[in-house]
C-alpha positions as CSV (number, residue, x, y, z in Angstrom):
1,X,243.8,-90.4,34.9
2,X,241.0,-88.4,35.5
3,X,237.8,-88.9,37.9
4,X,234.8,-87.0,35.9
5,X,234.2,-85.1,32.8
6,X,231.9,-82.1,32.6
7,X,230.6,-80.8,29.3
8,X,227.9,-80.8,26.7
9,X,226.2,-83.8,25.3
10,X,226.5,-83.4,21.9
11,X,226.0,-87.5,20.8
12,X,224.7,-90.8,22.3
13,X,223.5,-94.3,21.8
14,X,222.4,-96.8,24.2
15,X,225.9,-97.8,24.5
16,X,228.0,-94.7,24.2
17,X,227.8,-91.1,24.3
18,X,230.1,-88.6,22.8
19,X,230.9,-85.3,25.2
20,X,232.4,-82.3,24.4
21,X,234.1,-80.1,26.7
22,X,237.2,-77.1,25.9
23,X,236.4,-78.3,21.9
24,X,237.3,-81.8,22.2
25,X,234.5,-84.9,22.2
26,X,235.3,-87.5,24.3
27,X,234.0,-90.7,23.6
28,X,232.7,-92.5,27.1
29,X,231.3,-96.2,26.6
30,X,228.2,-96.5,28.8
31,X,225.5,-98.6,30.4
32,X,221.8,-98.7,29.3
33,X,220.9,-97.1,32.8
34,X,223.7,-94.3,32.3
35,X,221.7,-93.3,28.7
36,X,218.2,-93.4,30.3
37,X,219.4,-90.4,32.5
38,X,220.9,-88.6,30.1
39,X,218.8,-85.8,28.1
40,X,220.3,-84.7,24.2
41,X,222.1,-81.8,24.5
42,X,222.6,-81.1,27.7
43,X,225.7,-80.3,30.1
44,X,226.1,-83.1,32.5
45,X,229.3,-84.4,34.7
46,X,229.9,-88.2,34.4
47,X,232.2,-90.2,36.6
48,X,234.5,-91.8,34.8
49,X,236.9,-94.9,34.6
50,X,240.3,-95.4,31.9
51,X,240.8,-98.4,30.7
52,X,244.1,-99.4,28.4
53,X,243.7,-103.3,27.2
54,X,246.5,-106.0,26.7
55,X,246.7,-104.9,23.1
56,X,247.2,-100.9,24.3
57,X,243.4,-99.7,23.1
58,X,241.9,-97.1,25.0
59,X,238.4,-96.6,26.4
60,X,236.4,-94.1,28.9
61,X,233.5,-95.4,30.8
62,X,231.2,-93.7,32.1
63,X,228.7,-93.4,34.9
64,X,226.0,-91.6,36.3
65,X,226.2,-92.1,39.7
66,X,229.0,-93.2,42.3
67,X,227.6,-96.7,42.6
68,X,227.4,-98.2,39.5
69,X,231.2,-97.4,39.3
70,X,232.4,-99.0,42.0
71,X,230.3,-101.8,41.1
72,X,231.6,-101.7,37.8
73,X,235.3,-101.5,39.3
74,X,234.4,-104.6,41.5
75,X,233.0,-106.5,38.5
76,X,236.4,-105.9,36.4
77,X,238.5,-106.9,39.1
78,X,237.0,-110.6,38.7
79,X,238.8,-113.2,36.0
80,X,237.1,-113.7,33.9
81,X,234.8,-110.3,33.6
82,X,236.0,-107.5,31.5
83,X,234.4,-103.9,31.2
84,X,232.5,-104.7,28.1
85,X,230.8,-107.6,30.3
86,X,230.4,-104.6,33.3
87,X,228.6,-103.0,31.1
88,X,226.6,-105.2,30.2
89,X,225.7,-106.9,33.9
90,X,225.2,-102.8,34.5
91,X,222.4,-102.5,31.8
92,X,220.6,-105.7,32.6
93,X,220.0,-104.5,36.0
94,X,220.7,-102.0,38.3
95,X,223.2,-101.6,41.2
96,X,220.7,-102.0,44.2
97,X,219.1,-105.5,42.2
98,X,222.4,-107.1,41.4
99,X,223.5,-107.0,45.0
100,X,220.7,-109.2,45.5
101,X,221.5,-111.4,43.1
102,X,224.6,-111.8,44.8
103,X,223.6,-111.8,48.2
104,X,220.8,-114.3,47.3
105,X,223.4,-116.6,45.8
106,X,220.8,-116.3,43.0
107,X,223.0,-117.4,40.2
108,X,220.5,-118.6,38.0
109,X,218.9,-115.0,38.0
110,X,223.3,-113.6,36.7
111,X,222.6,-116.4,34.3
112,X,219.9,-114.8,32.3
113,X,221.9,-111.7,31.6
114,X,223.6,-111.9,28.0
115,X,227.3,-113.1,28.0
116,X,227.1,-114.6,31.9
117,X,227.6,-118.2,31.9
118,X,226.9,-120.6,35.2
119,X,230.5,-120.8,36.2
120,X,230.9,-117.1,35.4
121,X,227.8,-116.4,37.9
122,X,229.0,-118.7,40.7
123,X,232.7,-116.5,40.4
124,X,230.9,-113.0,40.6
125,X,228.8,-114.4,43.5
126,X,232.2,-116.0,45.1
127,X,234.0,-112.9,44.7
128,X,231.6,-110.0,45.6
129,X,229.7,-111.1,48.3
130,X,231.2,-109.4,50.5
131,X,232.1,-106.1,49.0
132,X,228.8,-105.5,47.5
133,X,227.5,-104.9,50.8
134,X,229.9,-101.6,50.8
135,X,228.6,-100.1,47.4
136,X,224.7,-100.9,48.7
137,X,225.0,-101.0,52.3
138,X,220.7,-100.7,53.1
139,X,219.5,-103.7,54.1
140,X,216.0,-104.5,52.6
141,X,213.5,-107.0,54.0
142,X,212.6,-110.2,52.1
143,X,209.2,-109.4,50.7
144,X,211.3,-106.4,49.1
145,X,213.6,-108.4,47.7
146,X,211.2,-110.6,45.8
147,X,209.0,-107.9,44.5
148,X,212.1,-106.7,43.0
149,X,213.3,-109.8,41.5
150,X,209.7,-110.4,40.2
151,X,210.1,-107.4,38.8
152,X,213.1,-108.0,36.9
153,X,212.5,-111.2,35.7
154,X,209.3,-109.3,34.1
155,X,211.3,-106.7,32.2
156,X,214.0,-109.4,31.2
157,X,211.0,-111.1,29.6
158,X,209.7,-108.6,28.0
159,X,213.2,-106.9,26.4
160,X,213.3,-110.7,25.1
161,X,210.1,-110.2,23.2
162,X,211.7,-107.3,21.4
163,X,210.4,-104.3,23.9
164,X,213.3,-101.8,24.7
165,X,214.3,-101.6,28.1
166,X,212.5,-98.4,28.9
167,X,209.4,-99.2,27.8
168,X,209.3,-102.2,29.6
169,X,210.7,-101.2,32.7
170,X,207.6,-98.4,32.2
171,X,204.7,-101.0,31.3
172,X,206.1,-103.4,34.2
173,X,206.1,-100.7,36.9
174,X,202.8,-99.5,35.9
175,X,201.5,-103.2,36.2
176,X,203.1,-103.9,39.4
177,X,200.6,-101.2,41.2
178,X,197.4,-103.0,40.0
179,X,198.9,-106.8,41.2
180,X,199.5,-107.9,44.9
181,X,203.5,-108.1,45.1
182,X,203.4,-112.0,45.9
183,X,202.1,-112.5,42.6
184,X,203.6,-114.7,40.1
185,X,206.4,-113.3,37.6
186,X,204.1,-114.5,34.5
187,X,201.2,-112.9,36.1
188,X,202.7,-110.0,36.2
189,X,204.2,-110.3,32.7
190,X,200.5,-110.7,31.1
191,X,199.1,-107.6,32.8
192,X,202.5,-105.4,31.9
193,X,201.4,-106.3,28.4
194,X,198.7,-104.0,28.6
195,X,201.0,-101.1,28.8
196,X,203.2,-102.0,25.9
């Protein structure tokens, strides 16, 4: 129905955010990485995606960039997966570390995001193999790879201990420049402690 909205911020929570353009507020449902970018307030211009349920309700998502909704298109196109469970996949990690999930038949690592059971981890890998390469076509080498999982096993353990995502994405990055990338995730998990 329509591809983007432009207008002024005037509401948002980690999982929505409330825009209001021509003096009506649209209502766009969001992911955690989609809220991080966004500043009270301001005018921004989010792509969008309509979505009308079996049971005829509405929604608007909404997306800062290009990738995360075709990744989020891909996502609901599998059984099984609906846009609330996009979302979530969406805020657990981000576009570029999901493909390697996926491309690293890494199920276990799909697993440990909320609401993603095993056989629902072995159909997203199934399914998307192949057209995740088109949403993230870079290649990256291996050593990249598992810095970045490391990475994000560290802020998944860390949001488990109660931190909000931010702040541990924050204490983990800052960690990760005084550690030697090959080092173990609970390594890394103690020093990113410091920074909480």
């Amino acid at each position: 129905m329509f591809d983007y909205i432009k207008g002024r911020v005037v509401h948002k929570t980690p999982i929505a955010i409330v825009i209001e353009t021509n003096g009506i507020g649209y209502k766009i449902h969001i992911p955690l990485s989609t809220f991080e970018r966004i500043q009270d307030k301001e005018k921004i211009k989010i792509l969008t995606r309509l979505i009308i349920s079996k049971d005829f309700e509405v929604k608007v998502y909404g997306f800062s960039s290009l990738e995360e909704r075709d990744l989020f298109d891909l996502l609901i196109s599998i059984s099984g997966v609906g846009p609330n469970m996009a979302l979530t996949i969406l805020s657990a990690s981000s576009v570029g570390q999901f493909k390697k999930y996926v491309v690293g038949n890494d199920s276990q690592a799909l697993q440990r995001i909320k609401g993603v059971g095993k056989k629902t981890a072995e159909r997203i890998i199934l399914e998307l193999k192949e057209n995740i390469v088109s949403i993230v076509p870079e290649e990256i080498s291996s050593a990249e790879a598992q810095e970045l999982a490391t990475k994000s096993d560290a802020i998944m353990a860390l949001t488990s201990l109660g931190y909000a995502r931010p702040s541990a994405e924050r204490a983990v990055n800052l960690a990760s420049k005084n550690l030697d990338t090959s080092e173990k995730v609970e390594v890394l998990i103690k020093e990113a402690l410091k920074y909480t």
